[in-house]
PDB file of N, CA, C and O in Angstrom:
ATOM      1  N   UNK A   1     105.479  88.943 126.845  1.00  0.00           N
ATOM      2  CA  UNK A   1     104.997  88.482 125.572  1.00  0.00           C
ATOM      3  C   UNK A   1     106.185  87.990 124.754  1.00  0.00           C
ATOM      4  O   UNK A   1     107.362  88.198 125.049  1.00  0.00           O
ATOM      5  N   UNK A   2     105.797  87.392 123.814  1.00  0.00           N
ATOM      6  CA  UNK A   2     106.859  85.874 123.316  1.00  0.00           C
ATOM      7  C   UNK A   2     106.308  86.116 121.403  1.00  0.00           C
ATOM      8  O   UNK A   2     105.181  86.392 120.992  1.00  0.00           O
ATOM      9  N   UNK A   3     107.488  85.902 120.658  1.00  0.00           N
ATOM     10  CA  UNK A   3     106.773  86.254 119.248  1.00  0.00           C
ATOM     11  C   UNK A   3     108.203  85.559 118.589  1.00  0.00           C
ATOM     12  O   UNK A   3     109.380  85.911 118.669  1.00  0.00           O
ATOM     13  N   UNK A   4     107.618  84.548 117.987  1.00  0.00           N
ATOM     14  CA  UNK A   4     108.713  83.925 117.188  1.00  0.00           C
ATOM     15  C   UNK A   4     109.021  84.427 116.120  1.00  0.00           C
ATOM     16  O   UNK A   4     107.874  84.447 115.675  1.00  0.00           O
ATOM     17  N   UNK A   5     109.850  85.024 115.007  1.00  0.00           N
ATOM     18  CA  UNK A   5     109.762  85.255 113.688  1.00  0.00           C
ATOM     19  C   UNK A   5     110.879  84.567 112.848  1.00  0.00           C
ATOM     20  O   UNK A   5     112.088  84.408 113.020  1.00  0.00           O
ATOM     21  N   UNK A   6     109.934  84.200 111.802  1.00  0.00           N
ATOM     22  CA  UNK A   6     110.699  83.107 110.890  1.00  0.00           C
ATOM     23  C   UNK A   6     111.323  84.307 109.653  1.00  0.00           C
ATOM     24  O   UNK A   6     110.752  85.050 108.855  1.00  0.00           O
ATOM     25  N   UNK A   7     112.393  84.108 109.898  1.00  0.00           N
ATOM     26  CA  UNK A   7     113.446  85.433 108.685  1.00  0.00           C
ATOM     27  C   UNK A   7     114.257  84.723 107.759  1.00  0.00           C
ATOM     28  O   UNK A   7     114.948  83.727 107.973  1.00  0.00           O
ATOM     29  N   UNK A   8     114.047  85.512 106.439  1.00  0.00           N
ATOM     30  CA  UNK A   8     114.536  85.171 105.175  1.00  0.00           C
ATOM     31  C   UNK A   8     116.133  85.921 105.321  1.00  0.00           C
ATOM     32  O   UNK A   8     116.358  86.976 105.914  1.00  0.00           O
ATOM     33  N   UNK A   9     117.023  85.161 104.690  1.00  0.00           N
ATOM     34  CA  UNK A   9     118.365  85.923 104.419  1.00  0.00           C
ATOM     35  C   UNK A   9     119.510  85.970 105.229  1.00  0.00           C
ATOM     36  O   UNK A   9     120.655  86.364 105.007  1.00  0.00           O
ATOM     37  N   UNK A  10     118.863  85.398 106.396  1.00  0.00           N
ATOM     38  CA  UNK A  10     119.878  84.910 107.352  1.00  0.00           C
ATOM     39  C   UNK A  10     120.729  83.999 106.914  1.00  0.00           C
ATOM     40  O   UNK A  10     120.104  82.953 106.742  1.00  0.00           O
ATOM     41  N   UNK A  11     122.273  83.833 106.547  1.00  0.00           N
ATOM     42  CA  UNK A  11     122.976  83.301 106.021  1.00  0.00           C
ATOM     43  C   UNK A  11     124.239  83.148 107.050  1.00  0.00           C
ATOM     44  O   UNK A  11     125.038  82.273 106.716  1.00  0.00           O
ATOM     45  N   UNK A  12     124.424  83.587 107.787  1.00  0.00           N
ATOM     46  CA  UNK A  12     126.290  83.246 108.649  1.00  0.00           C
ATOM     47  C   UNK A  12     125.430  84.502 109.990  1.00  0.00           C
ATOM     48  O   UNK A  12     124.274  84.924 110.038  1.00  0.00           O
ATOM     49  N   UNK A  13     126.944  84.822 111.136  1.00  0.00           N
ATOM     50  CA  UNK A  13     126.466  84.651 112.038  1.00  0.00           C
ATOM     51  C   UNK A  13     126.033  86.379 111.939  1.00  0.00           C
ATOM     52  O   UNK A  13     125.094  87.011 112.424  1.00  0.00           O
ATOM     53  N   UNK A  14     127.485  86.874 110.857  1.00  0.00           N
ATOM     54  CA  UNK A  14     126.907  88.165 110.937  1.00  0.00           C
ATOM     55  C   UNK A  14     125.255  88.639 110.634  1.00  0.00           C
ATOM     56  O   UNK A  14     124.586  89.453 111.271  1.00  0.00           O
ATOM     57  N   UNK A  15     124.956  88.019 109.714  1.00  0.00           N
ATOM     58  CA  UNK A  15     123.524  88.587 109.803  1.00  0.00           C
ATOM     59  C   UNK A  15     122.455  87.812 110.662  1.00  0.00           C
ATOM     60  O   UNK A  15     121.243  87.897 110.467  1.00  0.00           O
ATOM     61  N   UNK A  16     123.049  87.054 111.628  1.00  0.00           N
ATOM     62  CA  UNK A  16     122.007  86.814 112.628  1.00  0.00           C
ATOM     63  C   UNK A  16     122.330  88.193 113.376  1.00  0.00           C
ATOM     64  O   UNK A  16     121.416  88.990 113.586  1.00  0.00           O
ATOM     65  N   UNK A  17     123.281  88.388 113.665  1.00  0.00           N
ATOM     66  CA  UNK A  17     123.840  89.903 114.965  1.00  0.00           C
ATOM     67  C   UNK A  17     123.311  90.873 114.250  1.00  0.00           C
ATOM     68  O   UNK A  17     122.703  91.712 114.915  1.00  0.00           O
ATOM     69  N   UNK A  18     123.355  91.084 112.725  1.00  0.00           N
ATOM     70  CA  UNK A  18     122.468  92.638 112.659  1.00  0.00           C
ATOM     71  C   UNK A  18     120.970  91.864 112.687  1.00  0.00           C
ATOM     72  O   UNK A  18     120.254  92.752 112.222  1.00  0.00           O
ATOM     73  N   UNK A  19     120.173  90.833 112.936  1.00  0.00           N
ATOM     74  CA  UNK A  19     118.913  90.742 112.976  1.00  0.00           C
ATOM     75  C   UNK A  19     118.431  90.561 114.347  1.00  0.00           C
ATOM     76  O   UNK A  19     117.234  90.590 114.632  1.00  0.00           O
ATOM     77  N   UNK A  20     119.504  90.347 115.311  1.00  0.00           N
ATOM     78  CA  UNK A  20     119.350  90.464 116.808  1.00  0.00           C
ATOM     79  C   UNK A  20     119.432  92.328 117.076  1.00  0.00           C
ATOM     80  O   UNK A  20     118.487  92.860 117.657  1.00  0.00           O
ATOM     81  N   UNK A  21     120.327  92.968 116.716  1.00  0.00           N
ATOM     82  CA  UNK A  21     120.774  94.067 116.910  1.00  0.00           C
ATOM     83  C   UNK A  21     119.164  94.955 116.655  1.00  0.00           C
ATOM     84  O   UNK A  21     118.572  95.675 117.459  1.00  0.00           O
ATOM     85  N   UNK A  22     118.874  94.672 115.593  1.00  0.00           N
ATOM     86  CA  UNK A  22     117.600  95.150 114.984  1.00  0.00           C
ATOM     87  C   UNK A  22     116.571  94.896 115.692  1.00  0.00           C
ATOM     88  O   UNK A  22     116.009  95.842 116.245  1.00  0.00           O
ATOM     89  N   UNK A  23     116.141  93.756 115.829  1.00  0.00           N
ATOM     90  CA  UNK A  23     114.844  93.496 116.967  1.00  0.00           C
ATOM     91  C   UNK A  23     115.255  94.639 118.336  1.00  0.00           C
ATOM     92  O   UNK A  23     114.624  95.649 118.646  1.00  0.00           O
ATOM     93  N   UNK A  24     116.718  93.997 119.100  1.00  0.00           N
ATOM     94  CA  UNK A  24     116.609  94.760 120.473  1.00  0.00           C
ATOM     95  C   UNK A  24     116.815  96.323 120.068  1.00  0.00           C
ATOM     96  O   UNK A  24     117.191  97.066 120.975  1.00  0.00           O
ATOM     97  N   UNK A  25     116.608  96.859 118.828  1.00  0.00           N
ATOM     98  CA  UNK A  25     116.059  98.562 119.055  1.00  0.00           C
ATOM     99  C   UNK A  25     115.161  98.879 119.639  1.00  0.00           C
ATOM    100  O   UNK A  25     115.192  99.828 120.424  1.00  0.00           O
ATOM    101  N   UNK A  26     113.846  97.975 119.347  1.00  0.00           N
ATOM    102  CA  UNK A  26     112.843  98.416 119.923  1.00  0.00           C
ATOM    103  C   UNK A  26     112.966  98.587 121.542  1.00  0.00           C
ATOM    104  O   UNK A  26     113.072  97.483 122.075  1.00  0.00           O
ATOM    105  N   UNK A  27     112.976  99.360 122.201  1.00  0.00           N
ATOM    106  CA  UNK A  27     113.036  99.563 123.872  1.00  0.00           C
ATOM    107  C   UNK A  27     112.042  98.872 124.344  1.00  0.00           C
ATOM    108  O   UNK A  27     110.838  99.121 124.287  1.00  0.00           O
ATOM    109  N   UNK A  28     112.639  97.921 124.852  1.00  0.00           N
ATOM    110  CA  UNK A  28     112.062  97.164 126.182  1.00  0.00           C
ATOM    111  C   UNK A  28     112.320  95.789 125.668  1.00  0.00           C
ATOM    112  O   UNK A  28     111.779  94.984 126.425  1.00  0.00           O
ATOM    113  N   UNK A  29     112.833  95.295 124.840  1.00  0.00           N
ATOM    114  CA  UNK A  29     112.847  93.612 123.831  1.00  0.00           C
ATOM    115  C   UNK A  29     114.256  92.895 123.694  1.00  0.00           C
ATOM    116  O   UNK A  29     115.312  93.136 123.110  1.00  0.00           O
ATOM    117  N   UNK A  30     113.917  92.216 124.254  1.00  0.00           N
ATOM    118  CA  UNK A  30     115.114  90.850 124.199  1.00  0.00           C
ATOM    119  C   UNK A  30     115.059  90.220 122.728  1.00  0.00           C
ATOM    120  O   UNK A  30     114.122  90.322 121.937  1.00  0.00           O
ATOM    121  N   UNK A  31     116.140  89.618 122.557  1.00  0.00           N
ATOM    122  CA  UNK A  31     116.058  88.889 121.021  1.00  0.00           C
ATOM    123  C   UNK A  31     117.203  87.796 121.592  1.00  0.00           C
ATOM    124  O   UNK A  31     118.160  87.887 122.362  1.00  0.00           O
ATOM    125  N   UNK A  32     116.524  86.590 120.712  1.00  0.00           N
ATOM    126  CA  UNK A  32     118.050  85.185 120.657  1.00  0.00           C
ATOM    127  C   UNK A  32     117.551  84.591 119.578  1.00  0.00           C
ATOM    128  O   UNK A  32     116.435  84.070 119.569  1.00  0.00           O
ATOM    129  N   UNK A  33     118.587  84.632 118.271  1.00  0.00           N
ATOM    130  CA  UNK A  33     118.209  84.129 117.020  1.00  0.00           C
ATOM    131  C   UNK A  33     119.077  82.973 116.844  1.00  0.00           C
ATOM    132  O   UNK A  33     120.290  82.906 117.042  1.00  0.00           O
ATOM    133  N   UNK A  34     118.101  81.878 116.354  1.00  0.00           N
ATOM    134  CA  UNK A  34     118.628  80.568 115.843  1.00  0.00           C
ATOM    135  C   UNK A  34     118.820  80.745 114.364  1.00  0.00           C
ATOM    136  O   UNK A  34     117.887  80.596 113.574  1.00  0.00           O
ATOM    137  N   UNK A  35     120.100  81.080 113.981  1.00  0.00           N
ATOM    138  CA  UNK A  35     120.456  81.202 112.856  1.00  0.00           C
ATOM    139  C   UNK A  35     120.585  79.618 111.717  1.00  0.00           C
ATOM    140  O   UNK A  35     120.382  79.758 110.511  1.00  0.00           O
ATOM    141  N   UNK A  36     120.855  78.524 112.174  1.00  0.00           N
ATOM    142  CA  UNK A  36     120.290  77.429 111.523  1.00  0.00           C
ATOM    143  C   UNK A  36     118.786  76.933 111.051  1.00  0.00           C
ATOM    144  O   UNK A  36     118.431  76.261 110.083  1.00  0.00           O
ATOM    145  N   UNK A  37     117.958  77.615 112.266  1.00  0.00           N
ATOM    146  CA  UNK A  37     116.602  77.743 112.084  1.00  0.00           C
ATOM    147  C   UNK A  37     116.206  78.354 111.256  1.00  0.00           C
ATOM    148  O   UNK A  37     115.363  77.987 110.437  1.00  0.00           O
ATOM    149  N   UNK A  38     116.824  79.570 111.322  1.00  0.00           N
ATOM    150  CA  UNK A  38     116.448  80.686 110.311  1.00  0.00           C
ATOM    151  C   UNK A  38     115.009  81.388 111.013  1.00  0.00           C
ATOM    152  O   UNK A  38     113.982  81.447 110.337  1.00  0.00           O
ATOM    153  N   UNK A  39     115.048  81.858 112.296  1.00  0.00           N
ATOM    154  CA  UNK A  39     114.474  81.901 113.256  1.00  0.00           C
ATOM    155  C   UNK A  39     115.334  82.992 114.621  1.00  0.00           C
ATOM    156  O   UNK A  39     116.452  83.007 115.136  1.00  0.00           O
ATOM    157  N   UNK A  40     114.085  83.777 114.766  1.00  0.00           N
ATOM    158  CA  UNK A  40     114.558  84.836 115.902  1.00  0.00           C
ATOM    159  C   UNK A  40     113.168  84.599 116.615  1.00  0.00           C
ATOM    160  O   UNK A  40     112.060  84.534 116.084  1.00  0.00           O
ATOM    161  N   UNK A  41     113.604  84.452 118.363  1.00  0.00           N
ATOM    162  CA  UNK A  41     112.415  85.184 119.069  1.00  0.00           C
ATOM    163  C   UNK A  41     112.810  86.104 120.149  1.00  0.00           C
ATOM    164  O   UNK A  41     113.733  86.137 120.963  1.00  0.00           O
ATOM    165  N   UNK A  42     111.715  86.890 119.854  1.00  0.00           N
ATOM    166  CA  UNK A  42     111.231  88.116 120.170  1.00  0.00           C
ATOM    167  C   UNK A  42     110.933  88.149 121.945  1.00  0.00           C
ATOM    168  O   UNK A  42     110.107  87.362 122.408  1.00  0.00           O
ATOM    169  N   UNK A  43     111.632  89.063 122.802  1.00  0.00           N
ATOM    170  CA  UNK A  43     110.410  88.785 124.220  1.00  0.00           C
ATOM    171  C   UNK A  43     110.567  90.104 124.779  1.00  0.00           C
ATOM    172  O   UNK A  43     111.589  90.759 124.979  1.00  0.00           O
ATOM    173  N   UNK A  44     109.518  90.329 124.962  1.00  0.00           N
ATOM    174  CA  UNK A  44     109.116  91.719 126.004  1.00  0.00           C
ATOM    175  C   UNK A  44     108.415  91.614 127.237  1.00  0.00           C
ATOM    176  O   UNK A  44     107.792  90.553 127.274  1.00  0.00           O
ATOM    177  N   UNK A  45     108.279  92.283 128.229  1.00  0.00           N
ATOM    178  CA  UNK A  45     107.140  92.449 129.390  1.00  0.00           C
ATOM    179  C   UNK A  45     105.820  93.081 128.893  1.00  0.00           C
ATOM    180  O   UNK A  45     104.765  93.045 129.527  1.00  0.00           O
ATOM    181  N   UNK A  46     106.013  93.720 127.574  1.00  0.00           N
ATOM    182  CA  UNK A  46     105.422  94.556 127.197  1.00  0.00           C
ATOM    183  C   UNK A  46     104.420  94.277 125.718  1.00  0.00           C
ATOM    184  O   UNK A  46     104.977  93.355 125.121  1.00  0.00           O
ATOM    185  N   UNK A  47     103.797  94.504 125.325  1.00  0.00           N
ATOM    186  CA  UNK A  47     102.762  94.469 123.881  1.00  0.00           C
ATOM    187  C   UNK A  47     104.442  94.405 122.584  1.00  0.00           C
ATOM    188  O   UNK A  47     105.397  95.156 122.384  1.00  0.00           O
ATOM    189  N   UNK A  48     104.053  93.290 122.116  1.00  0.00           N
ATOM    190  CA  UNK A  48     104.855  93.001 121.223  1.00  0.00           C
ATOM    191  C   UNK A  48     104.448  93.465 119.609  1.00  0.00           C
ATOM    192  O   UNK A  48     104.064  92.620 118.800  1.00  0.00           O
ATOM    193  N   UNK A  49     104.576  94.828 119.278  1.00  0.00           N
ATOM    194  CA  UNK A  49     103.415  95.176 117.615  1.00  0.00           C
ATOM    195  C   UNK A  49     104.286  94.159 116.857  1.00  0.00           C
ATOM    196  O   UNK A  49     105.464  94.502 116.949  1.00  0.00           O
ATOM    197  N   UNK A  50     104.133  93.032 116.141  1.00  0.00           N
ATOM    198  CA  UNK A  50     104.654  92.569 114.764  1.00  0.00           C
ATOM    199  C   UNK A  50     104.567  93.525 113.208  1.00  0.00           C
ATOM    200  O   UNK A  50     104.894  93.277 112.047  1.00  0.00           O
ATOM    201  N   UNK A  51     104.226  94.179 113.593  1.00  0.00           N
ATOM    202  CA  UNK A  51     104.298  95.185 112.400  1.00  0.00           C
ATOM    203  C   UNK A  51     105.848  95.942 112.631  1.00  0.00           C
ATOM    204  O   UNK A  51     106.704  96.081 111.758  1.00  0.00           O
ATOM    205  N   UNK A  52     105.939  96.395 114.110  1.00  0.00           N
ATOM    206  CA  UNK A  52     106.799  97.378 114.185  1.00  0.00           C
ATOM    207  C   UNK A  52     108.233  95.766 114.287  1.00  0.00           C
ATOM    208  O   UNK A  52     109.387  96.123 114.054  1.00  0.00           O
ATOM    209  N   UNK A  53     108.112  94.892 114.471  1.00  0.00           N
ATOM    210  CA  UNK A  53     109.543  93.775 114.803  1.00  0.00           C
ATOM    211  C   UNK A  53     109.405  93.310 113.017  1.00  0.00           C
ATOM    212  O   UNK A  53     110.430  92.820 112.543  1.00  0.00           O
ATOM    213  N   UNK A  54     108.242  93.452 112.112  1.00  0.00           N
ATOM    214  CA  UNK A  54     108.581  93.583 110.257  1.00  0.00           C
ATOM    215  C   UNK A  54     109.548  94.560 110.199  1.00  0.00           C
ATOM    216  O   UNK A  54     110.685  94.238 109.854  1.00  0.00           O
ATOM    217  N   UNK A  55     109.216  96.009 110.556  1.00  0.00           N
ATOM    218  CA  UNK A  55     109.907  97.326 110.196  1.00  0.00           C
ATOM    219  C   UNK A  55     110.949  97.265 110.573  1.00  0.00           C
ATOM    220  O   UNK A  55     111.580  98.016 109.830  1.00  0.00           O
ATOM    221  N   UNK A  56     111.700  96.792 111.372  1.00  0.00           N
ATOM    222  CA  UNK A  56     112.897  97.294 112.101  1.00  0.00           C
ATOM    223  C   UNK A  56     114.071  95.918 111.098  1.00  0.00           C
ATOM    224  O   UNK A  56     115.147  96.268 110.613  1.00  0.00           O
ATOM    225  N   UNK A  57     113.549  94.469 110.987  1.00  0.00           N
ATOM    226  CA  UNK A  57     113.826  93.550 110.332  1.00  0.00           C
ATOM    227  C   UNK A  57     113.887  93.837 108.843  1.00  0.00           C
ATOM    228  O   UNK A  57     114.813  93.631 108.059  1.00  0.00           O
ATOM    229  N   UNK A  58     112.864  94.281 108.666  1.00  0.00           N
ATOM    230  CA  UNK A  58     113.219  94.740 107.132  1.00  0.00           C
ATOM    231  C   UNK A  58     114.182  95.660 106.912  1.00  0.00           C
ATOM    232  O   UNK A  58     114.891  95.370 105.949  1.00  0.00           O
ATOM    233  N   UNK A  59     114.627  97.272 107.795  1.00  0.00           N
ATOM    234  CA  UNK A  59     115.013  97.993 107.544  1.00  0.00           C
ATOM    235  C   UNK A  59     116.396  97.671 107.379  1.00  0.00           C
ATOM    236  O   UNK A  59     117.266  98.226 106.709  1.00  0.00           O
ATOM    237  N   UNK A  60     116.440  96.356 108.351  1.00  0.00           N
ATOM    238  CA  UNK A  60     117.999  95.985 108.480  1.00  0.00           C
ATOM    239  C   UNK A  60     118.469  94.756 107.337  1.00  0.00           C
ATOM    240  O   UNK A  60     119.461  94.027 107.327  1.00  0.00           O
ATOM    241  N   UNK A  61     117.482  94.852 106.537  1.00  0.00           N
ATOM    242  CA  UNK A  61     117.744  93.848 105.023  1.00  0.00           C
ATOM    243  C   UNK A  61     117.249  92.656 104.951  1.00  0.00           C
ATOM    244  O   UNK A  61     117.648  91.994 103.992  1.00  0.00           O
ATOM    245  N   UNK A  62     116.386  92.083 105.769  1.00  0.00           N
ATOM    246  CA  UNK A  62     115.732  91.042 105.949  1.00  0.00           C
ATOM    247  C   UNK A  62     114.428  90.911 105.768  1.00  0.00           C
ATOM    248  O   UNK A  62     113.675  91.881 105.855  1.00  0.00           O
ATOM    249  N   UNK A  63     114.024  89.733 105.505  1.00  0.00           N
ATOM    250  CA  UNK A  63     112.489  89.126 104.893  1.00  0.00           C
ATOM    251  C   UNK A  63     112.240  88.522 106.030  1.00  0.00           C
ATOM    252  O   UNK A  63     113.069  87.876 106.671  1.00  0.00           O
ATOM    253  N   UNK A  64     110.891  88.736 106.379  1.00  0.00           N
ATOM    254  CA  UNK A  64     110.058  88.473 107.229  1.00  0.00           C
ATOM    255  C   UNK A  64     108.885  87.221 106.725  1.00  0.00           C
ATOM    256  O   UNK A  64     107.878  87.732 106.234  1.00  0.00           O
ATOM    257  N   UNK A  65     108.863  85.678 106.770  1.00  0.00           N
ATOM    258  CA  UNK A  65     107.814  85.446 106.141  1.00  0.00           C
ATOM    259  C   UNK A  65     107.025  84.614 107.729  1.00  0.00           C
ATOM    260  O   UNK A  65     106.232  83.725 107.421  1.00  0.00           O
ATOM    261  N   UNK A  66     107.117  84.738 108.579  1.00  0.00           N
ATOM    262  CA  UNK A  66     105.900  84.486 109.019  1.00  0.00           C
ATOM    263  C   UNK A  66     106.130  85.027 110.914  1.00  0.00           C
ATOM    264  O   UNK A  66     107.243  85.116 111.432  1.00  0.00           O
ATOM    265  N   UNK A  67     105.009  85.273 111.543  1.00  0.00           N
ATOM    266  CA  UNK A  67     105.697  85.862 112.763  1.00  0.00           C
ATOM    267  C   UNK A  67     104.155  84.714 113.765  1.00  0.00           C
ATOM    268  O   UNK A  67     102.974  84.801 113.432  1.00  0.00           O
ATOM    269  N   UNK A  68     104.649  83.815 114.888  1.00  0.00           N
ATOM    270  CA  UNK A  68     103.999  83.115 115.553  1.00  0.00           C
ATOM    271  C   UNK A  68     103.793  83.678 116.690  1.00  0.00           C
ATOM    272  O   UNK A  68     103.124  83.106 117.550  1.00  0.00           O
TER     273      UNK A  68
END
């Protein structure tokens, strides 16, 4: 499973790496964020919750405004 999320606050590369760092907590999830995009996606083998890839994004200081 495949889940694009469009993130607020991404500004330089460091906070693409804590918004990559953050997604791959969740166990079992790949992350590669296009930081010009302002854009991370998400990939698992597994059920992707967008609630729980909000929580982990937010916790790490970031706005979440839309997840595809």
């Amino acid at each position: 499973m495949k889940k694009t999320i469009i993130i607020n606050g991404m500004t330089n590369r460091f906070s693409a790496s804590k918004v990559k760092e953050a997604i791959e907590s969740i166990p079992g999830v790949s992350a590669t964020v296009f930081l010009a995009e302002k854009k991370a996606v998400a990939q698992s083998n597994d059920f992707l919750d967008p609630n729980e890839l909000v929580s982990v994004i937010l916790y790490a200081g970031y706005e979440v405004s839309e997840i595809l």
